[in-house]
N, C-alpha and C positions, 0 to 999 in steps of 0.2 A: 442423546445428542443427535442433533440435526445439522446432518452434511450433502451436499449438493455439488459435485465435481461435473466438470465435463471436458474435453481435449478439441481444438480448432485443424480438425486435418488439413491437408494441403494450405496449411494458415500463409506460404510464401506466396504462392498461384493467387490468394484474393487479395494481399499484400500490390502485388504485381497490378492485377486487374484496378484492381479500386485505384494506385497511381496512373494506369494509362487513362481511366476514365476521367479524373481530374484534367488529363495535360489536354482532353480531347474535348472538357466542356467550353471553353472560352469558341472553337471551332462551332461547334455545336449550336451555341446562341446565337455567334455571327448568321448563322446559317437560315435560323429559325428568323431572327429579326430584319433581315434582306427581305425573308419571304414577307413575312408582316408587310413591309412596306413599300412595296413590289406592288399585292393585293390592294394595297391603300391606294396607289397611283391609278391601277387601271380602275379603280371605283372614281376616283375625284375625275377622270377623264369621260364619264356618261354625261351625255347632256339629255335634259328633260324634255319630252314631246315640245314642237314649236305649240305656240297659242294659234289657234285658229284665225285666222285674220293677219298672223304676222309679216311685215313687210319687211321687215329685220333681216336680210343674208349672212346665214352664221358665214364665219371665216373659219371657226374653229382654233383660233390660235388659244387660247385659256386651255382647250385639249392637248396642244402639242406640246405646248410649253412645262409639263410638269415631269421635273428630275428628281432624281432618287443619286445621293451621292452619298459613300463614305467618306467620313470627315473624322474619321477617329476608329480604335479598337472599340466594337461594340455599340458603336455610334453613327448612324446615316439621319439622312435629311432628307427629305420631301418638299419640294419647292418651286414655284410657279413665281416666273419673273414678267409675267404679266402684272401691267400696273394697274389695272382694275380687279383683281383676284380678291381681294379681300369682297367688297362689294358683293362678287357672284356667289361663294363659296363661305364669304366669312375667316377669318383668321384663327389659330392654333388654339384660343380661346374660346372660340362659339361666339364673337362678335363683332360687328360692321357690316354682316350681310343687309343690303338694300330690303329696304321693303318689297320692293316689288320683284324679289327673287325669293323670297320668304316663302318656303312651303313648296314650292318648285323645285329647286338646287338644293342637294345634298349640303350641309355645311360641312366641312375639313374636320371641327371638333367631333359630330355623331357620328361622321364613317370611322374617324378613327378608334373612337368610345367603341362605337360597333365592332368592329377589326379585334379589338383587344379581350374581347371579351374570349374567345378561345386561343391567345396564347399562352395562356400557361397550362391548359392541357394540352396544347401541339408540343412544345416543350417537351414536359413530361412522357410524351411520347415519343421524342426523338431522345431524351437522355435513356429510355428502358430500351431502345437500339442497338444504341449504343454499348448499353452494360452487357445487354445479351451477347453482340459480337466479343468482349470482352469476357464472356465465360460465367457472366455472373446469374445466378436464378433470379432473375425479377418479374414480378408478377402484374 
């Protein structure tokens, strides 16, 4: 006969832990997805070298203009109420950037695409923080 026991010490201490970890991830992601889109704002806010010859006097306003608000649990926005913004930058889709900003200007959808590509190891890195202060071995 083949038997295999084993006993869970301090089973109440990771009971405990694992529920403050739970109460502490909704905080957590809030926290992580501000910064995501934090980083997205001051990206969408470079503007490209002028062209040489340009007689154009930026104002800057497409820079100033773009906010970052929450609008829910786990939920913010990125938003530029400049009415030519699509145009320069392109919409949350990758389209309506003008031609003649094409290849110059970031669009909104690549920085974001870009942006996202390391949140879920940033993430990851803030949840094993997290469990650590919580007492848990995580590797």
């Amino acid at each position: 006969m083949t038997q295999l026991s084993f006993k869970v010490v301090n089973a109440g201490k990771i009971k405990t832990a694992f529920h403050n970890l739970g109460a502490k991830l909704p905080k957590v992601a809030s926290s992580r997805l501000k910064k995501f889109i934090e980083r997205l704002k001051k990206r969408m806010k470079i503007y490209p070298a002028q062209r040489s010859g340009q007689k154009y006097v930026r104002t800057y306003t497409l820079r100033d203009k773009w906010k970052v608000a929450m609008v829910g649990p786990l939920k913010y926005t990125l938003k530029n109420t400049t009415h030519y913004t699509k145009w320069v930058v392109g919409t949350a889709y990758g389209t309506m950037q003008a031609w003649m900003h094409e290849g110059r200007w970031t669009t909104l959808r690549d920085a974001a695409d870009d942006e996202m590509k390391s949140l879920p190891e940033n993430y990851a890195k803030d949840i094993k923080v997290v469990a650590r202060r919580e007492g848990l071995r995580v590797k």
